[in-house]
C-alpha positions in Angstrom: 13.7 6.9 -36.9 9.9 7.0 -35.6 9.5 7.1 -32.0 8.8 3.8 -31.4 11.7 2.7 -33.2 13.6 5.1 -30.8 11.9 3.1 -27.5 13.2 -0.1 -29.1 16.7 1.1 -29.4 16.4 3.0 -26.2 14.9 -0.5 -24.5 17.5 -2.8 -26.1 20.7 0.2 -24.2 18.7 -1.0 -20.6 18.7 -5.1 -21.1 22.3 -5.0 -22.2 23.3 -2.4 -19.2 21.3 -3.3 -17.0 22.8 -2.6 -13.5 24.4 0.9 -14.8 20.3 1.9 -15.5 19.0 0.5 -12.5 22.0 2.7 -10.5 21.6 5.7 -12.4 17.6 5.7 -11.9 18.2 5.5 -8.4 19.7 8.8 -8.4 17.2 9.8 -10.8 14.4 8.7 -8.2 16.4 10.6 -5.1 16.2 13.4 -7.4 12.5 13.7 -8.1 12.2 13.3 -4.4 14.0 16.4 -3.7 12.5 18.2 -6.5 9.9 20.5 -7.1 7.4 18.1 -9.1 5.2 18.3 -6.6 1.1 17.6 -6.4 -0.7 18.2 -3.1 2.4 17.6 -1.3 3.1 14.7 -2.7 6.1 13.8 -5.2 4.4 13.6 -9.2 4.8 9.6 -10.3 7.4 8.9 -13.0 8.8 6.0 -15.4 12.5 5.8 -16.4 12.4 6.0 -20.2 11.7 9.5 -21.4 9.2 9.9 -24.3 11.5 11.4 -27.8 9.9 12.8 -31.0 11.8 13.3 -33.9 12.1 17.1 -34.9 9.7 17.0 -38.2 7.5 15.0 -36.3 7.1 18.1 -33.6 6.9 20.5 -36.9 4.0 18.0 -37.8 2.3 18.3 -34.9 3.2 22.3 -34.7 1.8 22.9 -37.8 -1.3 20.9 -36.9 -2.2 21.8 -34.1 -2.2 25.7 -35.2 -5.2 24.3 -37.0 -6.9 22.9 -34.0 -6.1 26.0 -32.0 -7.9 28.4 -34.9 -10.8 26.2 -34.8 -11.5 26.8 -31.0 -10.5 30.4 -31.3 -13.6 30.8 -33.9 -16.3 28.7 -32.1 -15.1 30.9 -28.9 -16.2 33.8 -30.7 -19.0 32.5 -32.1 -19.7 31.6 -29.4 -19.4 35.1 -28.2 -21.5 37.0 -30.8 -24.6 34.5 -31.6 -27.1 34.4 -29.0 -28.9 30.6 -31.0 -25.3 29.4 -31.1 -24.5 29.8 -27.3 -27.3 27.6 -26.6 -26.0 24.5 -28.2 -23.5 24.5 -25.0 -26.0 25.2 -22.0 -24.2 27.3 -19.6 -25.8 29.1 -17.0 -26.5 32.9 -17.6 -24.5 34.0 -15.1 -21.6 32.4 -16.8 -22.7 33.0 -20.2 -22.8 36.8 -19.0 -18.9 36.2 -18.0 -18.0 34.6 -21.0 -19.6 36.9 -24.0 -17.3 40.0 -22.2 -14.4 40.4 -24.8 -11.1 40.2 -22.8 -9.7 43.3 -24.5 -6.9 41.3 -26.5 -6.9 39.4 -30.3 -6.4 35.6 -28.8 -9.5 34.5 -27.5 -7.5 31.0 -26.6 -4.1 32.8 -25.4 -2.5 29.3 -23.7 -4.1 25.6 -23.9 -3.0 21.9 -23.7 -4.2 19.8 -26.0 -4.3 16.3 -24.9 -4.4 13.6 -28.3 -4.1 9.7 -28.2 -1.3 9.9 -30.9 -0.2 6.3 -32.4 3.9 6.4 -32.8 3.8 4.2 -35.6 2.2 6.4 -38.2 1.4 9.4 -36.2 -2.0 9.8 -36.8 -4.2 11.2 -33.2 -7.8 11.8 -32.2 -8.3 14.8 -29.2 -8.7 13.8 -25.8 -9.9 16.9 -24.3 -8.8 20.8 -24.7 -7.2 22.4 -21.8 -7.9 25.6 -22.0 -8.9 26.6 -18.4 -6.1 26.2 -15.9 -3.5 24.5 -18.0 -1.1 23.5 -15.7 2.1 20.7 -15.4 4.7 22.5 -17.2 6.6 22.2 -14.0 6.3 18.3 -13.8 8.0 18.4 -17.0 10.6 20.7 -16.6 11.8 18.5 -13.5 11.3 14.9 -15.2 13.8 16.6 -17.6 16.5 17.4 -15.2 16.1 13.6 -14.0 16.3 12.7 -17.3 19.6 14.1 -17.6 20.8 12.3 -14.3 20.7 8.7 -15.9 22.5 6.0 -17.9 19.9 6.1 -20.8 20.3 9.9 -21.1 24.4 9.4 -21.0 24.0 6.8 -24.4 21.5 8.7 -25.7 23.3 12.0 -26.4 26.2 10.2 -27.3 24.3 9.4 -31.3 21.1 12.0 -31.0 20.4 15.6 -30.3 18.2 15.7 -27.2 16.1 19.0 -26.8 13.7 19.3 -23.5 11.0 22.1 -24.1 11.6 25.5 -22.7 7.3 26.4 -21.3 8.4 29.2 -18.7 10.5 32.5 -20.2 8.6 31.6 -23.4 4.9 32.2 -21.8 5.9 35.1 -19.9 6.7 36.6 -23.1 3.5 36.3 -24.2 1.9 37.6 -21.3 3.7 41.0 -22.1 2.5 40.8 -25.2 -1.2 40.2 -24.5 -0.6 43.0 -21.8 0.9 45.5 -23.9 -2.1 45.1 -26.2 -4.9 45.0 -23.7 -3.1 48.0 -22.2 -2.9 50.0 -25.5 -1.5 53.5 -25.2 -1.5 53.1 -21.5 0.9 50.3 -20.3 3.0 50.9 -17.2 6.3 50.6 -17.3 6.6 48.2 -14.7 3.5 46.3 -14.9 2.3 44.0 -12.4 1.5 40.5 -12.7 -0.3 38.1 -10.8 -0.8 34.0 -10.6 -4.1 33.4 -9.5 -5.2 30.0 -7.8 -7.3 28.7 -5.1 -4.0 27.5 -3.7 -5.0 24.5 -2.1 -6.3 23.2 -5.5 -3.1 24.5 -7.5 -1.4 21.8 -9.3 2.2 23.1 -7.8 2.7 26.2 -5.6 6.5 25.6 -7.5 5.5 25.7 -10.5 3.5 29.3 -9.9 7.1 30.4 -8.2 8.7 29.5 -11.5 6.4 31.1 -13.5 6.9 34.3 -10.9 10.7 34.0 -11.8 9.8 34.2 -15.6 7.8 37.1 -15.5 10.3 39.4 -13.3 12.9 38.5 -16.1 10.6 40.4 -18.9 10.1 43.5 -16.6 6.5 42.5 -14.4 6.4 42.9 -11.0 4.9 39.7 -10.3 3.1 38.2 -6.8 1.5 34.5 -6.5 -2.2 35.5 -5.1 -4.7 33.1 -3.3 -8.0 34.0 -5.1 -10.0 34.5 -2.6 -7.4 37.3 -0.7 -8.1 39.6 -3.7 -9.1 43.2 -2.8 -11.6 44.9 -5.6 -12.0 48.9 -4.7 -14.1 49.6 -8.1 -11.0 50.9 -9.7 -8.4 48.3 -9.6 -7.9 44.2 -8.2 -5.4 44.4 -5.5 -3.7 42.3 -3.3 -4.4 41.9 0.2 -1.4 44.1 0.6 -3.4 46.6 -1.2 -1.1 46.3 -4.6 -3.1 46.9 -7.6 -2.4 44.3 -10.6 -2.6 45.1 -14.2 -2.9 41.4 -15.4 -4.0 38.1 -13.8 -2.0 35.0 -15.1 -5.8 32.8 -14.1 -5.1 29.1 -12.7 -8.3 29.4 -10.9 -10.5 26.9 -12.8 -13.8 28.6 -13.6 -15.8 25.3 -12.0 -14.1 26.4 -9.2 -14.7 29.3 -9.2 -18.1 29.2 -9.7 -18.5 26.9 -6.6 -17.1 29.5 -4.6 -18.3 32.2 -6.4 -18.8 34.7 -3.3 -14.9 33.9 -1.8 -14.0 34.9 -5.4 -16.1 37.8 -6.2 -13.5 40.2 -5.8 -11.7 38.8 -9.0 -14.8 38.3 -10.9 -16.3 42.1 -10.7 -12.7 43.2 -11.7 -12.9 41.0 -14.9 -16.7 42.0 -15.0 -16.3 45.9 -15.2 -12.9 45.8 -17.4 -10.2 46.7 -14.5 -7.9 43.8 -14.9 -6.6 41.9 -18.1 -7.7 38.2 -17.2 -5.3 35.8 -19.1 -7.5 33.6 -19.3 -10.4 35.1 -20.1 -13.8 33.1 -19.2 -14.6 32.7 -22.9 -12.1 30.1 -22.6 -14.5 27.4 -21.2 -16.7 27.5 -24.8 -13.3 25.0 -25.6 -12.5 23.9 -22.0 -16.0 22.1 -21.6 -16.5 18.6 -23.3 -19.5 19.8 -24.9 -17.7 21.1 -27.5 -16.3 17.9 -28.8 -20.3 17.5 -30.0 -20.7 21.1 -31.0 -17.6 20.7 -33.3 -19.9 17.9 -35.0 -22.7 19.9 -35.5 -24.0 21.7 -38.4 -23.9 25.3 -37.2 -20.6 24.8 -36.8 -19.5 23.7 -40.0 -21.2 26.8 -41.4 -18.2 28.8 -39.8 -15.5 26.6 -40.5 -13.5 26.6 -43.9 -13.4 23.0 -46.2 -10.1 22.1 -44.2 -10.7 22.8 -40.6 -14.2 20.6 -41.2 -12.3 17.9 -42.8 -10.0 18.3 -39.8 -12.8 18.0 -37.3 -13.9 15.0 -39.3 -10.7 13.0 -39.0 -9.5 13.9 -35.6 -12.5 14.9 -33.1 -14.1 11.5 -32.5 -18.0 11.1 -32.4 -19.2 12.6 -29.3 -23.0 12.9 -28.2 -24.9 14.1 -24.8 -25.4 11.2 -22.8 -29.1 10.8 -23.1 -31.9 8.5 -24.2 -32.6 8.7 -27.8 -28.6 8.7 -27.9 -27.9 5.5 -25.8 -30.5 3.6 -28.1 -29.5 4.9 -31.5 -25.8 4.1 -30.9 -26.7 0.8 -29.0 -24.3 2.2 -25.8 -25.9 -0.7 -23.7 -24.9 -3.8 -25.9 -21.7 -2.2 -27.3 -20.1 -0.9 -23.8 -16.7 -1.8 -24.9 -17.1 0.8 -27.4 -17.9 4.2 -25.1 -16.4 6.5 -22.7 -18.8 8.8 -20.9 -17.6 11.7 -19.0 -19.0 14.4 -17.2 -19.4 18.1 -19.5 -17.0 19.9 -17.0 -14.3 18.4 -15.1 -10.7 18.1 -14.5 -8.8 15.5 -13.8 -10.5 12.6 -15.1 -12.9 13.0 -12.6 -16.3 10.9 -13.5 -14.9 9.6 -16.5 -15.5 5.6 -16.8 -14.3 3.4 -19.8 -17.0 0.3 -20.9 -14.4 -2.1 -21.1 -13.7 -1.7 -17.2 -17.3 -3.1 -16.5 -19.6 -5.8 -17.0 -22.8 -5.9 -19.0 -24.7 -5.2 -16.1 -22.6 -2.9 -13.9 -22.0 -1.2 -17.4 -26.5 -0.4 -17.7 -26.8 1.0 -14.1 -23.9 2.9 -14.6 -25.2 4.7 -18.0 -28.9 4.7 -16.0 -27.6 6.8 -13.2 -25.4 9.1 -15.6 -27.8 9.9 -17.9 -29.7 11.9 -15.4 -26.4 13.7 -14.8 -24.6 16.8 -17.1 -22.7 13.5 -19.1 -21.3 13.2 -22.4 -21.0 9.8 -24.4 -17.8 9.2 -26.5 -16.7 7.0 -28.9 -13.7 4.9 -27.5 -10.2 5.6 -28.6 -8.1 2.8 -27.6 -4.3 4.8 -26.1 -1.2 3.6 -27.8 0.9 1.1 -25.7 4.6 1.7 -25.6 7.4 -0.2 -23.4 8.6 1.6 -20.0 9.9 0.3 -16.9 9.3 1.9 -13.1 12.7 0.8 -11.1 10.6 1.6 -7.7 9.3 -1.8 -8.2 11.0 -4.4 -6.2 11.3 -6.5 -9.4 11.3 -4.0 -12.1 10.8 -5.5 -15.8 9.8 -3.7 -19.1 5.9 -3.6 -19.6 3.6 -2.0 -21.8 1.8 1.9 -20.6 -0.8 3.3 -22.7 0.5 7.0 -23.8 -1.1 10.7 -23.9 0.3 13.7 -25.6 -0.4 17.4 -24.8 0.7 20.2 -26.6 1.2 23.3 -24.7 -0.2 26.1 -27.3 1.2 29.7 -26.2 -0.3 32.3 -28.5 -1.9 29.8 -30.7 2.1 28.3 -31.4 3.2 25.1 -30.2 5.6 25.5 -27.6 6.5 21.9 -26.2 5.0 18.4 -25.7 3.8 16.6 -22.5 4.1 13.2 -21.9 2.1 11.0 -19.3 1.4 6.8 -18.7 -1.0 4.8 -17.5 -1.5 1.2 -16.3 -5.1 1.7 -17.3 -6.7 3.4 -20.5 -7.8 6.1 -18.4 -4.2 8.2 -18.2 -5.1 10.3 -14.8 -4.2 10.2 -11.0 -6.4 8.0 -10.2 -5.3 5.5 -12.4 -1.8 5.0 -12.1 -0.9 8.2 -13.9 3.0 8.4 -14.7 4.5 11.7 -16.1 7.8 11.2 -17.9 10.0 13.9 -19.8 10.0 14.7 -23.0 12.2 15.7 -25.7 12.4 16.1 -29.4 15.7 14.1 -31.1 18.3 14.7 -34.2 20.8 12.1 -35.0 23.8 13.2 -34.7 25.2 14.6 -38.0 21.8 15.0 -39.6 21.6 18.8 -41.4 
């Protein structure tokens, strides 16, 4: 059974229950409330019908996306080592100076997201973006899960299939011991100590970083949840404000962030700059983090690097992406063909500054590639989201309609280790429009080997 065959069977148990559903995603709704799925204060958006993938599908996708995930990890380190190559991305060269520092450990890409637009008929995808700075909603899952398991569909569900959330907390602080006990080589403490690093008023979830605190004291860290800017650098060692040295940094911070407050942060950047703190992640990370490497993946120097499969990968899943300036906007006919474009700014979060041509009109569509092209913009072919069925019972008059779907896989030491699932009324899947998270699990029927 494909997953959209699942949603049809899983749609069909809610229009011939229907008051049971509606009930039970009332509790399911109470739930949230109370909940830690929180962003900014503010309880995380969710639809009823969780998002199921069948097991080989997630082996598909595991297997896959260790391809991806190599890919990255050698244009990072070209990136890294070639002096021509690093100016195909145009960072500045005080980040460039960050960013060619090896972080003292094998995985250049030690935990990502990668979002796809992945079609549930037949499975095939093309990359949205690569999270690899600041990855962050494992929380938001972990508590649309428990929902999950609060409601009617859930009850029916388990009653023919197998239903498996994904477990993204113990599992990452495992890797972090492992990336510490090699960074620390000969001299790791036995009691190391960890810290989660945010500007915290900009962190997705101070709950989730609690959770992820809980996960490392289980492995054997002493772990603290640290506001960036409070961090103590004596020369020898990043410390606390309390004055308690860490051995390893668990970095939310995004580096755009930090770069805009680089002074409030300078503390943690001279610690990662002389080689006194292991820096999970490292700032080489934003060679795949920045949207300019969807075009560099495209190029020719590029392909030089990469074997016959990982270019024929590239080829079929990174769609055609181009800086957003003139001789590009005429040789692609952007102004005529708007229905056919994103463009989106080179580094940002969020969705931020990214604007789809089917949202405007001819006209709005021109001034609005005239005034971007003078900004750091990229242009993108357009990947039309799959549409699935999912109903929101906070409606007044709930009924079954159609979200556009994108999938992230959360990579933890270039392995998959679980799916993320979010909706949108719009093709743009973000906060700002109408963004829906909803849980996720992979499904067995019942008495399949």
């Amino acid at each position: 059974m494909k997953t959209n065959e699942f949603t049809k069977y899983y749609k069909s148990l809610i229009e011939n229950d229907w008051d049971l559903h509606k009930e039970s995603a009332e509790e399911a709704l109470e739930y949230m409330d109370r909940s830690t799925a929180k962003y900014r204060g503010e309880t995380i958006s969710t639809l009823y019908m969780a998002k199921a993938f069948p097991a080989e599908v997630v082996d598909k996708l595991a297997k896959e996306s260790e391809i991806m995930h190599r890919i990255l990890c050698k244009t990072t380190k070209e990136y890294m080592e070639n002096a021509e190559y690093r100016k195909l991305f145009g960072f500045s060269e005080q980040l460039e100076q960050l960013m060619i520092k090896h972080p003292g450990y094998s995985n250049l890409i030690p935990m990502a997201r990668l979002d796809i637009f992945l079609n549930e008929e037949d499975y095939s995808y093309k990359f949205c973006e690569f999270n690899t700075d600041g990855t962050s909603a494992m929380n938001e899952d972990r508590e649309c899960n428990i929902a999950f398991r609060k409601t009617r569909g859930y009850s029916q569900l388990a009653e023919e299939f197998e239903l498996e959330p994904f477990e993204l907390f113990d599992s990452w602080a495992v890797q972090m011991k492992k990336i510490y006990d090699e960074w620390s080589g000969g001299n790791k403490k036995e009691k190391p100590t960890v810290a989660v690093v945010d500007f915290l008023e900009k962190g997705s979830s101070i709950y989730e970083f609690e959770r992820f605190k809980k996960s490392f004291e289980n492995v054997g860290f002493t772990a603290y949840v640290c506001e960036i800017r409070d961090l103590v650098y004596n020369g020898e060692a990043l410390c606390t404000k309390e004055r308690k040295p860490i051995d390893i940094v668990y970095r939310r911070a995004v580096t755009s962030d930090i770069f805009e407050h680089i002074n409030e942060a300078g503390a943690f950047v001279h610690a990662v700059r002389d080689g006194k703190v292991c820096s999970v992640g490292n700032f080489c990370t934003q060679a795949a983090h920045d949207k300019t490497i969807f075009y560099v993946l495209h190029d020719s120097r590029t392909k030089e690097i990469l074997t016959e499969e990982e270019n024929a990968y590239v080829k079929e899943h990174i769609p055609f992406t181009a800086e957003l300036n003139k001789e590009q906007i005429e040789k692609n006919d952007v102004l005529n063909n708007k229905d056919h474009w994103f463009i989106k700014p080179k580094n940002n979060y969020g969705a931020y500054g990214v604007y789809a041509g089917i949202h405007f009109t001819k006209w709005k569509w021109k001034r609005l590639i005239k005034k971007c092209r003078k900004k750091d913009y990229i242009l993108q072919e357009f990947i039309m989201p799959y549409r699935s069925y999912n109903i929101d019972f906070k409606c007044e008059k709930p009924e079954f309609r159609k979200y556009t779907n994108m999938t992230g896989m959360y990579m933890y030491g270039g392995k998959m280790a679980g799916i993320y699932s979010r909706t949108s009324s719009s093709e743009i899947i973000s906060g700002g429009y109408g963004e829906n998270v909803i849980p996720t699990v992979t499904f067995i029927p019942k008495g399949n080997e």
